[in-house]
C-alpha positions as CSV (number, residue, x, y, z in Angstrom):
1,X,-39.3,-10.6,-18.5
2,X,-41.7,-9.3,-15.9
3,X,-45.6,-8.3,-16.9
4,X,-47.1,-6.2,-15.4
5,X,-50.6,-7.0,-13.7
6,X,-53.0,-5.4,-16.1
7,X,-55.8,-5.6,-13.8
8,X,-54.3,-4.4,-10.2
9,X,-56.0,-5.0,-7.5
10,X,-54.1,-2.7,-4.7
11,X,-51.7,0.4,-5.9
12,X,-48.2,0.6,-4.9
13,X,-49.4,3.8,-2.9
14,X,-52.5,2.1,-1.5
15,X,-49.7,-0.8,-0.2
16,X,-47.4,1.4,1.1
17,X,-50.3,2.8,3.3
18,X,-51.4,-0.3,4.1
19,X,-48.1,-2.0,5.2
20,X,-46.4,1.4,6.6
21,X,-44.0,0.5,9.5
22,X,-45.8,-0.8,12.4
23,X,-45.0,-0.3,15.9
24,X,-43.5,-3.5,16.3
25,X,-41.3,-2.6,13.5
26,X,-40.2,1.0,14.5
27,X,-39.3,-1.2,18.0
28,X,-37.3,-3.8,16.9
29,X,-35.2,-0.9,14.8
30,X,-34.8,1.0,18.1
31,X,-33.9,-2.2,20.1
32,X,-31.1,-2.7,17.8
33,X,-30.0,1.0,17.6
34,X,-29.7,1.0,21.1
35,X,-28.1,-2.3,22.0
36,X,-25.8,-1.1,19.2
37,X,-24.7,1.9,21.1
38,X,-24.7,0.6,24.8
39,X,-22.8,-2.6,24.0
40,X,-20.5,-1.2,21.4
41,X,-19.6,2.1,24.1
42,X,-18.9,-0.4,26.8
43,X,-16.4,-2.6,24.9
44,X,-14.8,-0.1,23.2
45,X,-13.7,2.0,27.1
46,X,-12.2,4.7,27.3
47,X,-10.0,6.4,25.1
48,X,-7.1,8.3,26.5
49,X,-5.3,9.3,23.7
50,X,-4.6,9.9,20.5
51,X,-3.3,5.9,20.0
52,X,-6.2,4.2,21.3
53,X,-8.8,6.8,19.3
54,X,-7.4,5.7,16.2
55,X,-5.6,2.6,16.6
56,X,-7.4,1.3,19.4
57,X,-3.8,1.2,21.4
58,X,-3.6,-1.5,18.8
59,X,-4.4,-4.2,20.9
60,X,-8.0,-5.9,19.1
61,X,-8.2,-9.1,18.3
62,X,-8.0,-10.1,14.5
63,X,-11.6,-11.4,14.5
64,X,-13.2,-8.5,15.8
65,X,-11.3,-6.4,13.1
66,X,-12.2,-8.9,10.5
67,X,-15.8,-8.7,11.0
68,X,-15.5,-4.9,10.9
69,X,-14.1,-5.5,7.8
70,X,-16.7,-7.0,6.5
71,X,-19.3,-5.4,7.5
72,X,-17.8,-2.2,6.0
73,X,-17.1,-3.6,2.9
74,X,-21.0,-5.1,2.9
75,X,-22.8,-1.5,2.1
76,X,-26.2,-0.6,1.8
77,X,-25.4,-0.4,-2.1
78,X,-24.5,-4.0,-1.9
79,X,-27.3,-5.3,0.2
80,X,-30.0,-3.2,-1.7
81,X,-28.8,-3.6,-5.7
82,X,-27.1,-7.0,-5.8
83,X,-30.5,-8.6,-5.4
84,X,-31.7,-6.1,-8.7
85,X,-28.4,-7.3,-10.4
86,X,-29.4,-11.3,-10.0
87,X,-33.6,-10.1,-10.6
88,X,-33.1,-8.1,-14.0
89,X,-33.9,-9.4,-17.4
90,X,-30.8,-11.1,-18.5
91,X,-29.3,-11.0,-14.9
92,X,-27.4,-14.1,-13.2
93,X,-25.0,-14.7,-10.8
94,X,-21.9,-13.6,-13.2
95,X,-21.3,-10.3,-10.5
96,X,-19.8,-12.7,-8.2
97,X,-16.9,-13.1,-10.6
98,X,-15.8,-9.9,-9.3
99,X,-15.0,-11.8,-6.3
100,X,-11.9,-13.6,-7.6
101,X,-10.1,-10.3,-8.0
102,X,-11.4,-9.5,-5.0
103,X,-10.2,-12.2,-3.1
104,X,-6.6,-12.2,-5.0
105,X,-6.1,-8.8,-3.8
106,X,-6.6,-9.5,-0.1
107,X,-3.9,-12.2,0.2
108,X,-1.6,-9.7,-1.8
109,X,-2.6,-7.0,0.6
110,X,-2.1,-9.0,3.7
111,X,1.4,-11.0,2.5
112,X,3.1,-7.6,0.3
113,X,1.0,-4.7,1.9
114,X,0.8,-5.2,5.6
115,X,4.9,-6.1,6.6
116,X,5.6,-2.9,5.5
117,X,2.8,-0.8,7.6
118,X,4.1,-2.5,10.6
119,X,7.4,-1.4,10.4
120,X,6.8,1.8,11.7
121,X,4.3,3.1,13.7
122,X,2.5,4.4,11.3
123,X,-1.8,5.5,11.0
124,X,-2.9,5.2,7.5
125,X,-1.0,4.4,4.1
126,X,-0.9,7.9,3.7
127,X,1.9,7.8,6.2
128,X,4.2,5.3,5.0
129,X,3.4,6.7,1.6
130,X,5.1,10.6,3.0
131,X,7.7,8.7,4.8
132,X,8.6,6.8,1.6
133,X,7.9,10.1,-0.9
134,X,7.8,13.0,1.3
135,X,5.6,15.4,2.6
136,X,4.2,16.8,-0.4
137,X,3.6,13.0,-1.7
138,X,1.3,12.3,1.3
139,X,-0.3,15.7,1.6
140,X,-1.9,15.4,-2.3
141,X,-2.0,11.2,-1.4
142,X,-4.6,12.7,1.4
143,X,-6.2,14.8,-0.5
144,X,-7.1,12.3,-3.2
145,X,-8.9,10.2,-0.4
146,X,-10.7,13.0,1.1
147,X,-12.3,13.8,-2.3
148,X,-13.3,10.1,-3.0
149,X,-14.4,9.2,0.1
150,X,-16.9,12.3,0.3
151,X,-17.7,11.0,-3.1
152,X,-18.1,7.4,-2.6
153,X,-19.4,7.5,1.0
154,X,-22.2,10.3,0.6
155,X,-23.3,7.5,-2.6
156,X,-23.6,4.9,-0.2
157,X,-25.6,7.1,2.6
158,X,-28.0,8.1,0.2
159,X,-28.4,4.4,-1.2
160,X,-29.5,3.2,2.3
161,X,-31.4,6.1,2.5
162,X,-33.5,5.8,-0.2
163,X,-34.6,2.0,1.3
164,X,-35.1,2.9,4.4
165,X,-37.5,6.2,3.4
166,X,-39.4,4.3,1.1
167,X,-40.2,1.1,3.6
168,X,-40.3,3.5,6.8
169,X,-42.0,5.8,5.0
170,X,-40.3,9.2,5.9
171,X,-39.0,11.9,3.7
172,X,-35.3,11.0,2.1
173,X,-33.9,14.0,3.4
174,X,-34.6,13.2,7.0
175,X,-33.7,9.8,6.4
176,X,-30.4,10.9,5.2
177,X,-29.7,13.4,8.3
178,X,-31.0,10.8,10.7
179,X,-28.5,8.0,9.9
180,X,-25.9,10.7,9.5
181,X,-26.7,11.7,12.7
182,X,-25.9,8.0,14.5
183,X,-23.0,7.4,12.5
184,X,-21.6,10.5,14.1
185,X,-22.5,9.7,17.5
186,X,-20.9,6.4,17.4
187,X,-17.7,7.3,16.0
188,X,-17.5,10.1,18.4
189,X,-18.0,8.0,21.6
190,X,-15.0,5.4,20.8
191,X,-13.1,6.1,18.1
192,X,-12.2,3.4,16.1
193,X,-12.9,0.7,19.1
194,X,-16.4,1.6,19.0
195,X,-16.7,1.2,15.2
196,X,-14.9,-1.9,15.2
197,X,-17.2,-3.5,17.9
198,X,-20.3,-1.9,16.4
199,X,-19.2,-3.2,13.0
200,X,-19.3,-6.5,14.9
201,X,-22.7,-6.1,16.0
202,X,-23.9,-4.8,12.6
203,X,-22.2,-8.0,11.0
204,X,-24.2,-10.0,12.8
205,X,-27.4,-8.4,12.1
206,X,-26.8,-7.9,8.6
207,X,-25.8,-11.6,8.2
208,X,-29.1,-12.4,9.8
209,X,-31.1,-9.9,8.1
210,X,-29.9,-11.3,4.0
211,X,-30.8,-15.0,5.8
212,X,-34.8,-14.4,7.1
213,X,-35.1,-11.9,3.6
214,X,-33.9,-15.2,1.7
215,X,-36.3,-17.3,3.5
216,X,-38.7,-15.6,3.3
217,X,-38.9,-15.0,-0.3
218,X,-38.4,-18.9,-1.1
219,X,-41.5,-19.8,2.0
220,X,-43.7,-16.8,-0.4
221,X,-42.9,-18.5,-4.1
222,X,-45.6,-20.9,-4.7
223,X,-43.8,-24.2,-4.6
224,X,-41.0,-23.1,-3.0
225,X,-37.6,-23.7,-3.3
226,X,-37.9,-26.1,-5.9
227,X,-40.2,-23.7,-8.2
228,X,-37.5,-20.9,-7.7
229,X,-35.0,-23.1,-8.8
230,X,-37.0,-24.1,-11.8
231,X,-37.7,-20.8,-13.1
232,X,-34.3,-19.2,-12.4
233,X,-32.9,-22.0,-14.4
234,X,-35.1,-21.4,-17.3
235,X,-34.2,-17.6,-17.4
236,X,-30.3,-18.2,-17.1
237,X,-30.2,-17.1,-13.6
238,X,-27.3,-19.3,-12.5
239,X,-24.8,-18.6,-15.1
240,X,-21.6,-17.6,-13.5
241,X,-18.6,-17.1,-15.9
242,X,-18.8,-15.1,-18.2
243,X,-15.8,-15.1,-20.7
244,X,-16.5,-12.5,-22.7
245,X,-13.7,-10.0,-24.1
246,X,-16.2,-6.8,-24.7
247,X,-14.8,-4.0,-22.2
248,X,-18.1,-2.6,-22.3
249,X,-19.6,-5.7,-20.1
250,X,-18.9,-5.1,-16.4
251,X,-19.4,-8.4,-15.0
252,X,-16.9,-10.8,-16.8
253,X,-13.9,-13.7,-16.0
254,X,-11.8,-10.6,-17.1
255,X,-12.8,-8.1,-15.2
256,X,-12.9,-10.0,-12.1
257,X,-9.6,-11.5,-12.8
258,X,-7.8,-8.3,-13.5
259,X,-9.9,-4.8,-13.2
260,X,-11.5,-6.0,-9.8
261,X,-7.6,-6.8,-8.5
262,X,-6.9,-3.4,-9.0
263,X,-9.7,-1.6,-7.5
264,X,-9.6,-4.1,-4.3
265,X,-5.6,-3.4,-3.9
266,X,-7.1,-0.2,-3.6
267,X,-9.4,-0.7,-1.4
268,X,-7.8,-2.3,1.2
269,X,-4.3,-1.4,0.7
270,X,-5.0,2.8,0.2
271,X,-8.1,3.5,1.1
272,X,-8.3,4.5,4.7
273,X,-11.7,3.7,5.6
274,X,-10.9,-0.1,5.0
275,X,-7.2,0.2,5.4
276,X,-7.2,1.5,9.1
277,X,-8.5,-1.6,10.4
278,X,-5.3,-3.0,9.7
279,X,-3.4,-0.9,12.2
280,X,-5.0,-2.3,14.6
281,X,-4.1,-5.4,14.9
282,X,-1.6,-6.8,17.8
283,X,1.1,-7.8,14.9
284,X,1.2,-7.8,11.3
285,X,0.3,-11.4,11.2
286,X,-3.2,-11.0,12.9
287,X,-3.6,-8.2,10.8
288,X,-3.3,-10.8,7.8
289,X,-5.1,-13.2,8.9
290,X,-8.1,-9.7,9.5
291,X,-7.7,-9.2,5.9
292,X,-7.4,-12.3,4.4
293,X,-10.3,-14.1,6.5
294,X,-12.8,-11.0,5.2
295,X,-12.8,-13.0,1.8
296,X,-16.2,-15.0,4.0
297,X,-17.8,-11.2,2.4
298,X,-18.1,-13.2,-0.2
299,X,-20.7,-15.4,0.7
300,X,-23.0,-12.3,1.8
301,X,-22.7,-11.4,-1.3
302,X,-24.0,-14.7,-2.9
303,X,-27.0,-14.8,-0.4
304,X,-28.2,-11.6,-1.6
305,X,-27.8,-12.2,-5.5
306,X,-29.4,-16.3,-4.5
307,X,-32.7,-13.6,-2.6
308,X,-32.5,-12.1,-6.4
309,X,-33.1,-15.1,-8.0
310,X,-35.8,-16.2,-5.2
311,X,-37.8,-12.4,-5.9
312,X,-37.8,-13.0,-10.0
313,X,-39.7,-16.5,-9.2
314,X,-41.8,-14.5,-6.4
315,X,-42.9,-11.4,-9.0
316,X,-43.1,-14.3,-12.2
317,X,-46.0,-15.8,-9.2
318,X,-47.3,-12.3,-8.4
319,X,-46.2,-9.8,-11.0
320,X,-45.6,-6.2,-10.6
321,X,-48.6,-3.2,-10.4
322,X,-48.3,-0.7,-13.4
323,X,-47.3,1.6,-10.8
324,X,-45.1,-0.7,-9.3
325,X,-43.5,-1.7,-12.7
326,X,-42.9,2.2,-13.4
327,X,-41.1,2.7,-9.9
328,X,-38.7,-0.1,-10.5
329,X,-37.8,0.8,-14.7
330,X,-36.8,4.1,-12.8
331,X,-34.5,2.4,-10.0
332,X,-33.6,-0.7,-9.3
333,X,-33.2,-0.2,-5.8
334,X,-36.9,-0.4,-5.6
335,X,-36.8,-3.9,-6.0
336,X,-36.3,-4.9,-2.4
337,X,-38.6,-2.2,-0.6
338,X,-42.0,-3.5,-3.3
339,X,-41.3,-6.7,-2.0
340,X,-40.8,-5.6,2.3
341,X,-44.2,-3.6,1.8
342,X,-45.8,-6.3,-0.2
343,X,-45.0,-9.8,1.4
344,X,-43.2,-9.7,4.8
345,X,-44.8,-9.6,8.2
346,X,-44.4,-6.8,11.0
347,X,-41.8,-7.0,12.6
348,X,-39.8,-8.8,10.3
349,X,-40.1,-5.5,8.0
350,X,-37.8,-3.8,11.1
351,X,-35.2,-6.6,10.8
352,X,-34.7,-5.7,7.2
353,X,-34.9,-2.5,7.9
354,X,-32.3,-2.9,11.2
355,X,-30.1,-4.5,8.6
356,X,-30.2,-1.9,6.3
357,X,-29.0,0.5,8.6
358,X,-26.4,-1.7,9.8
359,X,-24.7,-1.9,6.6
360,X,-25.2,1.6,6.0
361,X,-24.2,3.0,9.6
362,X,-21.5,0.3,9.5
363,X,-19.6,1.7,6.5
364,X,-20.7,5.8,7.3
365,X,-19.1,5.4,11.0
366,X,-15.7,3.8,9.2
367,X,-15.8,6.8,6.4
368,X,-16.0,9.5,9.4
369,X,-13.1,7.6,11.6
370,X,-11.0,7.5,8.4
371,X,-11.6,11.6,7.4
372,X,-11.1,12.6,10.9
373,X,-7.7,10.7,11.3
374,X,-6.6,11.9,7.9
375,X,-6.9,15.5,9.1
376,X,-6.0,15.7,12.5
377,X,-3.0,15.2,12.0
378,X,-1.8,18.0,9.8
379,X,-4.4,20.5,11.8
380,X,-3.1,19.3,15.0
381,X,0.7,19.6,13.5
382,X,0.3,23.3,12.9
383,X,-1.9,24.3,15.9
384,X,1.4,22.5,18.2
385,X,3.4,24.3,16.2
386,X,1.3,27.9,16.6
387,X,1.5,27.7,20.6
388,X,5.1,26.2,20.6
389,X,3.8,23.9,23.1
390,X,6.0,20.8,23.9
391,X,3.4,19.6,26.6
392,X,2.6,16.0,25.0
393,X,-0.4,16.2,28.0
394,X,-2.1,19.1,26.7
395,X,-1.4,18.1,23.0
396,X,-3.0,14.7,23.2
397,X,-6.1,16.3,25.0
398,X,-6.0,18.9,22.2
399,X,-5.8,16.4,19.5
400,X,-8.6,14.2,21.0
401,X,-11.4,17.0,21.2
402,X,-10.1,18.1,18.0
403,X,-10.8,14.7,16.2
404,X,-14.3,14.6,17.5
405,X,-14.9,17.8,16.6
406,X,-14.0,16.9,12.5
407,X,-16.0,13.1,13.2
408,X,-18.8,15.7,13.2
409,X,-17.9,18.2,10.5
410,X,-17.0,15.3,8.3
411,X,-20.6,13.9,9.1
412,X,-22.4,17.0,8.0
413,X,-20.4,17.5,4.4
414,X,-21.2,13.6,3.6
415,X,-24.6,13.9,4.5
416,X,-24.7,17.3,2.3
417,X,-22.9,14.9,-0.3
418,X,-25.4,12.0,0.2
419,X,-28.1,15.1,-0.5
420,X,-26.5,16.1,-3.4
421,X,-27.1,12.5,-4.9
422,X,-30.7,12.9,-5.2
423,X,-30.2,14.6,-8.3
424,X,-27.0,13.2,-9.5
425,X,-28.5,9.5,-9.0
426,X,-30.5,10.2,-12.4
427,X,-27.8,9.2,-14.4
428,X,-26.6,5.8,-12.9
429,X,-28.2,2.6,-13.8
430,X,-28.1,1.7,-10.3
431,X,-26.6,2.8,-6.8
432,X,-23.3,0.5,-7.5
433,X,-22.5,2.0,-10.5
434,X,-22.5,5.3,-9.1
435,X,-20.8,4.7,-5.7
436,X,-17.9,3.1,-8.3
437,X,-17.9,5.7,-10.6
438,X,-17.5,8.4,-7.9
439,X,-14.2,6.3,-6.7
440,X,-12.4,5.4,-9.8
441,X,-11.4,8.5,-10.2
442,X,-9.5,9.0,-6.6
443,X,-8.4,5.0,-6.3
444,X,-6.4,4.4,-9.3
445,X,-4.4,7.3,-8.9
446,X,-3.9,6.5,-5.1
447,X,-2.5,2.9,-5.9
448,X,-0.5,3.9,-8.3
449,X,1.4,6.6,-6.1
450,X,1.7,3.8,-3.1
451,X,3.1,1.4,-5.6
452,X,5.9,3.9,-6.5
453,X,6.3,4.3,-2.7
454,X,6.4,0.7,-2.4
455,X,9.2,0.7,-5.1
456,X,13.0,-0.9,-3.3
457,X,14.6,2.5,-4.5
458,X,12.0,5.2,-4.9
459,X,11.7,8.4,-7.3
460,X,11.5,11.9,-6.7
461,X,7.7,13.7,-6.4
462,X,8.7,16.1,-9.3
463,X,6.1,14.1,-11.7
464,X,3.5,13.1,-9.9
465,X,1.4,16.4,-10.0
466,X,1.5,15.6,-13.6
467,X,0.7,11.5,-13.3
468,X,-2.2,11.8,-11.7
469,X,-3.9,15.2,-13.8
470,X,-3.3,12.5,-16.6
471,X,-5.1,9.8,-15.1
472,X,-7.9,11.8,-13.6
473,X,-8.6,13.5,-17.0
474,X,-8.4,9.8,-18.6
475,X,-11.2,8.2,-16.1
476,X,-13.2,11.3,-16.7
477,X,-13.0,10.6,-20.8
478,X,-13.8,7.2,-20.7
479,X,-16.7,7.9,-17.9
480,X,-18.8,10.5,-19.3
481,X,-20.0,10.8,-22.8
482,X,-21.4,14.1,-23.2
483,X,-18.9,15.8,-25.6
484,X,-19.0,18.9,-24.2
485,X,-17.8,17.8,-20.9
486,X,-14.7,16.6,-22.4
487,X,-14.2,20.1,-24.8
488,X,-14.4,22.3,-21.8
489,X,-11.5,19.9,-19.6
490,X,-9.4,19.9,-22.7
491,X,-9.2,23.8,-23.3
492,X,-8.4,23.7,-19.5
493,X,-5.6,21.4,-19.5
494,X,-4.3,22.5,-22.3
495,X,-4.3,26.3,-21.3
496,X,-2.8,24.7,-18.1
497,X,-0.2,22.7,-19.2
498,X,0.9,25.0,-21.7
499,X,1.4,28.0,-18.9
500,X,2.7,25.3,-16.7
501,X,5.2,23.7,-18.7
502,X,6.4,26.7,-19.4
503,X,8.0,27.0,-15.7
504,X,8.8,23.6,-15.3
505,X,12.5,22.3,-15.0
506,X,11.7,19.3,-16.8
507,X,13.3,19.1,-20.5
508,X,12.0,19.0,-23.8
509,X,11.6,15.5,-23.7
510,X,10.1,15.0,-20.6
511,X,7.8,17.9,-22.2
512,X,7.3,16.5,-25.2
513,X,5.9,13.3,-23.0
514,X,3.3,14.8,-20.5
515,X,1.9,16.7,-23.9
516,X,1.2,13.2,-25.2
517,X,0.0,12.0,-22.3
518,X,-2.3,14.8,-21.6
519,X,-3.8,14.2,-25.6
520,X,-3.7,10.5,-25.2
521,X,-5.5,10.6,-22.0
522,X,-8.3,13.0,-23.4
523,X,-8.7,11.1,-26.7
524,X,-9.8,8.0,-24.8
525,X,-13.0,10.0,-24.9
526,X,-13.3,8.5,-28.8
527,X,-12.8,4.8,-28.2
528,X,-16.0,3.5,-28.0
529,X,-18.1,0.7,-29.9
530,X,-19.3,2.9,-32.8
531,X,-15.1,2.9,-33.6
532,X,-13.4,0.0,-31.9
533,X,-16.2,-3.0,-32.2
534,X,-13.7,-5.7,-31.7
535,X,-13.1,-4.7,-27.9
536,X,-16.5,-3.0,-26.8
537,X,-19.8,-2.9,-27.8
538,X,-20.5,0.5,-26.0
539,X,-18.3,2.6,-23.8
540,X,-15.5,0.9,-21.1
541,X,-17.0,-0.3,-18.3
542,X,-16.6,1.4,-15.0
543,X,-14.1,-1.2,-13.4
544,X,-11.6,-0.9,-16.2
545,X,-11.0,2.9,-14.8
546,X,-9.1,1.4,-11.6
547,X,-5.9,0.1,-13.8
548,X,-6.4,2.6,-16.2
549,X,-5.8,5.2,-13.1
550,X,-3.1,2.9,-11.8
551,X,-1.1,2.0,-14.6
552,X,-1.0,5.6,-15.7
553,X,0.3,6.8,-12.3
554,X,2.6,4.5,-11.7
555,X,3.8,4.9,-15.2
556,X,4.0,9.0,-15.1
557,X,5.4,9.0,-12.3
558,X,8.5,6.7,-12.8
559,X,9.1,8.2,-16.2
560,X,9.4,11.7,-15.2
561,X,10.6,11.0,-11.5
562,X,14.1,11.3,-10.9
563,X,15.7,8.5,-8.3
564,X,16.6,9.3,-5.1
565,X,16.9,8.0,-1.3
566,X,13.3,7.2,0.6
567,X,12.8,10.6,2.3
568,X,11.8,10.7,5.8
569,X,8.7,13.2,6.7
570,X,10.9,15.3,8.8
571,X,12.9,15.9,5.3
């Protein structure tokens, strides 16, 4: 437990003033943001068409595409809170057991997943998933990932955000626009070359960046290592498993083993902004050996929650201000910036502050590549279709200026998103919780369509409008609390489903199931500890809502589908 100095001597505001960005710092953050751009426009060429702006002609090498990977999957959320998780009363290093689902799901991914993407030249999951399902199977498959990603993605620009305002001392807002407005220059210059070899370079600097902010919190703890080792021991810092059955603890053997497999087959087998990586690889085996070498993440990961431990022996030395204290019981995520403004040297504040961006512009850049692929297509489809042009000359031009065109209408709505979060952030523990919340309501759905694509003989789409109301509306009742939340969506779906069913083809017992669904689904709201104290202590934890969306999906959808031969899009 951390006490507050009773007897300050310097105010939070008072050290903010006194260890404001230097010029030193603001140049080694521009050094890097322009190296970034020069070296990353002249690797990544010229792109001709629409191929190499979203594929990269599909000729990078699995390395490069690997460390883009990583760097993506390495967010400012990640760099920021993990620390916070490993620093909090009761904290240890049990998040990382998230890592063995994690890790699980890449080799399935890269051995199950990736053969059947490079069958066919296909761009996203989203297209083997319409070629599989049909048209209208892709089209509500793409909508699904445009609404989480503008979810999840304006999350994780406002986490980096809020760092980078605080330590560079600049309005959150602006801060918000300005990396929004990078990320959208990048992605426009190159297409998914340039992010790839940007990623590269932000890999690099965010590797470097957790290393010097780990050494330099154990050179600051008075005794050094050996102290910080000493006290995080005392406190239970390095527990790891955790073994627990209550689905109200996120960080457990369990949920690692089995929730975090689900949400990471998501991840990196449906969600295009990690996903399209993959198709641009030479071959499906370097794309395996892309996805299955990312698992190194990992060790970022344990650097940051190890800098955790190494700031809980640093503040037990030199405890928090009042006002200090206050700032971080109402985010976690002030953690890191109190310590940048309080113990490390100019210059090295614009490392961390370089490496902060790179995860953040690393991950944004990746997001606006992934929307503006999604929806060229289909835009690009009917304008061809509109001038009855058969031209492929004019068409690929047309489709190249029209997918730099969205790159920057993408960039706008996620940094009016990554706004919006100021106020919705109140109610999240921390910046991980909400980034996670915003997707487990898009993922598990999403795997659980592609897993009924992935099926050797396929069903119809007739029951998947219905499969995935039902699993949104059960990740919403298990997520929020407030009863009247869950009052208003019932009367909705039931007015719905009533007026729908009504005009479905389906018969009564086919009926008689997506009413039970649709009541099961909205009475999840009710199991919590107060009623079920053998499996949860509180509500279900947030990673639970990936299989729960999955499982229902999948389930739904075979149940009320119909079999039939894999449809081709032209069908």
């Amino acid at each position: 437990m951390i006490v507050p100095n009773p007897a300050p001597t310097m105010t939070l505001a008072l050290c903010l003033a006194q260890a404001r960005f230097h010029l030193l710092d603001w140049g080694v953050v521009a050094v890097y943001l322009v190296f970034t751009t020069v070296l990353g426009a002249k690797l990544a060429g010229k792109q001709a068409t629409i191929r190499d702006f979203f594929l990269g002609g599909r000729k990078l090498p699995w390395w490069a595409v690997c460390g883009s990977t990583v760097a993506t999957e390495i967010s400012t959320a990640t760099f920021v809170v993990v620390p916070a998780i490993a620093f909090a009363a009761g904290g240890n290093l049990t998040y990382l057991q998230l890592a063995i689902g994690s890790i699980l799901a890449r080799f399935v991914v890269g051995w199950y997943f990736v053969p059947r993407f490079y069958e066919q030249e296909i761009y996203s999951p989203y297209d083997y998933i319409g070629r599989r399902l049909g048209p209208r199977v892709k089209t509500v498959t793409t909508v699904l990932f445009l609404i989480g990603a503008v979810l999840g993605q304006g999350g994780r620009l406002f986490t980096a955000a809020f760092m980078v305002s605080i330590v560079a001392d600049i309005d959150l807002v602006s801060a918000i626009w300005l990396m929004g407005a990078f990320s959208v220059l990048w992605a426009m210059l190159g297409g998914i070359t340039m992010v790839i070899w940007t990623d590269v370079i932000q890999f690099t600097i965010l590797l470097l960046g957790a290393v010097v902010a780990l050494g330099f919190a154990l050179h600051v703890v008075p005794g050094g290592p050996g102290e910080a080792i000493r006290l995080g021991r005392e406190a239970g810092k390095f527990q790891f498993f955790d073994f627990s059955t209550d689905l109200s603890v996120r960080y457990t053997f369990w949920c690692g083993l089995l929730a975090t497999t689900f949400s990471n087959l998501a991840a990196f087998g449906t969600d295009q902004v990690m996903a399209q990586r993959m198709f641009c690889c030479r071959d499906a085996r370097d794309a395996r050996r892309s996805i299955v070498w990312s698992s190194v993440s990992i060790g970022v990961a344990l650097l940051m929650m190890l800098l955790g431990i190494a700031l809980y022996a640093y503040f037990q030395h030199a405890p928090f201000t009042p006002e200090e204290a206050a700032r971080y019981a109402a985010h976690q995520e002030y953690l890191l910036p109190i310590f940048i403004v309080r113990a490390l040297p100019v210059g090295v504040r614009g490392l961390i502050v370089a490496a902060v961006l790179a995860a953040a512009v690393s991950t944004l850049e990746s997001a606006l590549a992934a929307l503006s692929q999604t929806t060229a297509g289909p835009l690009m489809r009917r304008v061809s279709k509109w001038r009855g042009s058969a031209d492929p000359g004019p068409r690929f031009q047309g489709e190249l200026g029209l997918s730099k065109a969205l790159v920057f209408a993408w960039g706008v709505v996620l940094c009016g998103m990554a706004t919006a979060c100021i106020g919705i952030a109140r109610n999240y523990q921390n910046a991980i919780d909400l980034v996670l919340a915003f997707a487990g309501y898009t993922a598990g759905p999403l795997l659980g369509i592609f897993l009924l694509a992935f099926l050797k003989h396929p069903r119809d789409d007739r029951g998947l409008p219905w499969a995935v109301a039902v699993a949104v509306l059960a990740v919403f009742a298990v997520s929020v609390r407030e009863q009247w939340g869950v009052h208003v969506v019932h009367a909705v779906v039931a007015v719905v489903a009533g007026l729908a069913l009504l005009r479905t083809g389906f018969g009564w017992q086919h009926r008689l199931l997506i009413v039970l669904a649709i009541t099961a689904a909205g009475a999840l709201h009710w199991v919590d500890g107060n009623r079920f104290p053998q499996l949860m202590s509180s509500g279900v934890a947030f990673p639970w809502t990936y299989p729960l969306g999955t499982i229902i999906t999948f389930g739904l959808g075979f149940a009320l589908g119909r079999p039939r031969d894999a449809p081709t899009e032209s069908q």
